[in-house]
N, C-alpha and C positions, 0 to 999 in steps of 0.2 A: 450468288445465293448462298452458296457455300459460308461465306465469312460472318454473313447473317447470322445464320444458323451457329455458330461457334459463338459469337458475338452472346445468340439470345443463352443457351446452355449453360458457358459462364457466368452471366448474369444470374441464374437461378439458381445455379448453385451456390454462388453468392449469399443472394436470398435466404438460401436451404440451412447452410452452416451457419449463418446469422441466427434464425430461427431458432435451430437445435443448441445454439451456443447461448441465447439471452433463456431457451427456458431451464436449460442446466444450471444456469448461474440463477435464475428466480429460484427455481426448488428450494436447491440448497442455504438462499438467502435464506428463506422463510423455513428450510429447518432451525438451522441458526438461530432466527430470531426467537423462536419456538421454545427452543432450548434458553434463553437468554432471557424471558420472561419467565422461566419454569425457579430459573437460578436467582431471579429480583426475588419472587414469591418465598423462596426458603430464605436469602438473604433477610427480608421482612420477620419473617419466625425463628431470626436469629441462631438457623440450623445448619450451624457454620461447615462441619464434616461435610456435610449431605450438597452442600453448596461446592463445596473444593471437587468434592468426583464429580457433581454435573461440568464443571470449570477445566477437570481433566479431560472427561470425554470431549469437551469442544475442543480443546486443543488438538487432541487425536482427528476429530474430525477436518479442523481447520489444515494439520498438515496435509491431508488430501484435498480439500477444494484445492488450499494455493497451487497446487502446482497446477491444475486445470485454469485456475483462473487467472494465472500469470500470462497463460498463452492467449486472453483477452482482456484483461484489464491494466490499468496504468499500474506499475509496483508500486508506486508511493501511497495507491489506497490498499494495498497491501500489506503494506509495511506498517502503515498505521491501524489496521485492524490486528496486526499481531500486538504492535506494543500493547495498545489498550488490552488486549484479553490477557497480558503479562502483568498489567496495570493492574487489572480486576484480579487476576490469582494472591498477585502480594497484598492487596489490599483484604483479601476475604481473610488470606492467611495471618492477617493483624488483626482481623475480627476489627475493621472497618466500615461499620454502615453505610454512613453517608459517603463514603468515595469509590466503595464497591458499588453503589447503586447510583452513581455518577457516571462508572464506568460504565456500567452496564444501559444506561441510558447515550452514552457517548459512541460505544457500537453499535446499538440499534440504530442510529443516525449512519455511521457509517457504510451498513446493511442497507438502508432505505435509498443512499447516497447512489450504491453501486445498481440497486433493483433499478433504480432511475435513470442512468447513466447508459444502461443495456437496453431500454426499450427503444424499440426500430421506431425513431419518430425523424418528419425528415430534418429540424435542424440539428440532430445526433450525426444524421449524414453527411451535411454541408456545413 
């Protein structure tokens, strides 16, 4: 009965840190994306300054998710959301419309990638 009972614990703790681990990463998905629509809309109104510090703040933000979100996600979607949001800084910094709001459509995708990737569904499982 013993082993059961280890057997069932582990399993829910499983469960538990699963949980607490895709809604950490939702949150802050959807701060992100938040911020990233905030930064399309001034990109639009051509308020380039006002676009480069929301672009910083994500940065600052982002080096705090990665390191949380390295210890559950693959780095290669990683890696690719840093280049892009490097992508999106040079490109606002050239006072580039259309490839800042490329980019910025290119992370959202990569954000929506990852919100998908972490919901407990069972072929995420097997």
């Amino acid at each position: 009965m013993r082993p059961v009972a280890i057997i069932i614990l582990g399993f829910s703790m499983l469960i538990a840190i699963s949980l607490v681990s895709t809604n950490y990463i939702t949150k802050a998905s959807d701060v992100f994306q938040v911020e990233l629509m905030a930064t399309d809309e001034l990109i639009h109104a051509e308020q380039w300054e006002e676009a480069l510090l929301r672009i910083e703040e994500m940065q600052i933000k982002w080096s705090e998710y990665h390191d949380w979100w390295a210890i559950f996600l693959n780095h290669s979607v990683l890696t690719k959301i840093e280049i892009s949001l490097n992508k999106l800084q040079q490109f606002t910094l050239a006072k580039d419309e259309a490839l800042s709001l490329a980019e910025i459509q290119t992370l959202l995708v990569y954000l929506k990638d990852v919100y998908e990737s972490e919901l407990l569904k069972i072929h995420n499982i097997f």
